[in-house]
C-alpha positions in Angstrom: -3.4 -76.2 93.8 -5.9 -75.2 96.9 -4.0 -73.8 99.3 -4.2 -70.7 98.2 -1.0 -69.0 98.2 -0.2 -65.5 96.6 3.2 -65.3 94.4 4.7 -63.4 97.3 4.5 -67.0 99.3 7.0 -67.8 96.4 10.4 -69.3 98.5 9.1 -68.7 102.1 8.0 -71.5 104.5 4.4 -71.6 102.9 6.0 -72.9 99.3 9.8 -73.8 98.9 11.5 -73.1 95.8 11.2 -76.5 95.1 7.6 -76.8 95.2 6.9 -74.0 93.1 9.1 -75.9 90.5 7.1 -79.4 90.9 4.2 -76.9 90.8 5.1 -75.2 87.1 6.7 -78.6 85.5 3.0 -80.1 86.2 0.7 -77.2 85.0 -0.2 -78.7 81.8 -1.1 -78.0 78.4 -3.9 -75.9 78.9 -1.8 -73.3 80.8 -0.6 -70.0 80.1 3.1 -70.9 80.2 2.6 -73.7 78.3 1.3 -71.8 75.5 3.9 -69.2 75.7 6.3 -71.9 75.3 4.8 -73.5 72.6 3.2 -70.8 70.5 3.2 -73.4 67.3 1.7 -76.4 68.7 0.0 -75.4 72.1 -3.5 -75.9 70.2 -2.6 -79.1 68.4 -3.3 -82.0 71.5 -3.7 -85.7 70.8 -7.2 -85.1 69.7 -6.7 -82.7 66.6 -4.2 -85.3 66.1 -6.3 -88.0 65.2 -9.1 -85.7 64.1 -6.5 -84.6 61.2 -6.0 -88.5 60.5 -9.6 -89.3 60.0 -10.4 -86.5 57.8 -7.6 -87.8 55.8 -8.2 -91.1 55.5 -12.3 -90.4 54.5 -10.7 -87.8 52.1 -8.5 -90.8 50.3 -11.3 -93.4 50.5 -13.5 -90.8 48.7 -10.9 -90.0 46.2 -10.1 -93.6 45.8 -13.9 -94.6 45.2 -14.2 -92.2 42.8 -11.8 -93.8 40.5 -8.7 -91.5 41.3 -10.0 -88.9 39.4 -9.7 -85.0 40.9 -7.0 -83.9 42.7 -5.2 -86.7 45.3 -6.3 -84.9 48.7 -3.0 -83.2 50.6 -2.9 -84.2 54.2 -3.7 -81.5 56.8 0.3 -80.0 57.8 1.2 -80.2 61.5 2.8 -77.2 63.1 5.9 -79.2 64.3 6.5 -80.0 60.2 7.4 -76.1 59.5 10.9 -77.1 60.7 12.5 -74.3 62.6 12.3 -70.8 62.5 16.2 -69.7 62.3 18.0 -70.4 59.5 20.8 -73.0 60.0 22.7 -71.6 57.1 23.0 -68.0 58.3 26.3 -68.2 60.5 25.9 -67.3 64.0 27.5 -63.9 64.2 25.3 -62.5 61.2 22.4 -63.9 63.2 23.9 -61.9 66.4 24.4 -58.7 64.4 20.9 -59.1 63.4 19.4 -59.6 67.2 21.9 -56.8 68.1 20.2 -54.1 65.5 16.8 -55.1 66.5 17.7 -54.2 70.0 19.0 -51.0 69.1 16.2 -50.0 66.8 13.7 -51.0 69.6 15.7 -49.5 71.9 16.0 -45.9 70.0 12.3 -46.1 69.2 11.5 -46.3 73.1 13.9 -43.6 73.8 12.3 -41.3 71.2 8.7 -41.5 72.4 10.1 -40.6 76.0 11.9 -37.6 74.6 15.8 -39.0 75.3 18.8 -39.1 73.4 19.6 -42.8 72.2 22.6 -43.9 74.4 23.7 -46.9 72.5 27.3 -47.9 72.8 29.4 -48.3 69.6 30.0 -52.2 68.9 33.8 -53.3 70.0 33.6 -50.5 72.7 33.9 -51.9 76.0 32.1 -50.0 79.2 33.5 -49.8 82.6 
């Protein structure tokens, strides 16, 4: 992008809406935002990839020349074969009670170190 527009141009008649979307679907994989989405596998491109493949392939000829003997070599793991990280078999409203601790503790923390009283609001209690 050369035009050089500030993010205050964001939505006025120097960059719709719409071009700031084209603009952030096409950064790439060497961008900020893609490796906060991707904190797994932002590193692992096409060529540690096939870097990975080779190593193991020379690794298995080696151990194969050498008669099988030794440990068979373990191929290098890829991030995306950790599998998720929440737990499918935690039902959903343990999981929520979980996220909605974490909140509260975080939020009674902050309130501490600025000298307030915690002003959480009882669970089942509705405000307004």
């Amino acid at each position: 992008m050369d035009r050089q527009l500030h993010r205050r141009d964001i939505g006025s008649s120097l960059m719709s809406w719409q071009e700031f979307r084209v603009f952030l679907e096409n950064l790439g994989d060497k961008s900020a935002l893609f490796r906060a989405r991707h904190p797994r596998t932002w590193a692992w491109d096409l060529n540690v990839d096939l870097l990975c493949a080779i190593l193991f392939t020379l690794q298995g000829a080696n151990w194969q020349r050498a008669g099988g003997r030794g440990a068979k070599p373990k191929q290098v793991k890829r991030p995306s074969d950790e599998g998720p990280s929440i737990d499918p078999t935690v039902p959903m409203a343990v999981r929520k009670q979980r996220h909605d601790d974490e909140i509260a503790r975080r939020r009674a923390m902050r309130d501490k170190k600025r000298g307030r009283k915690s002003q959480m609001i009882p669970r089942g209690v509705s405000v307004g």
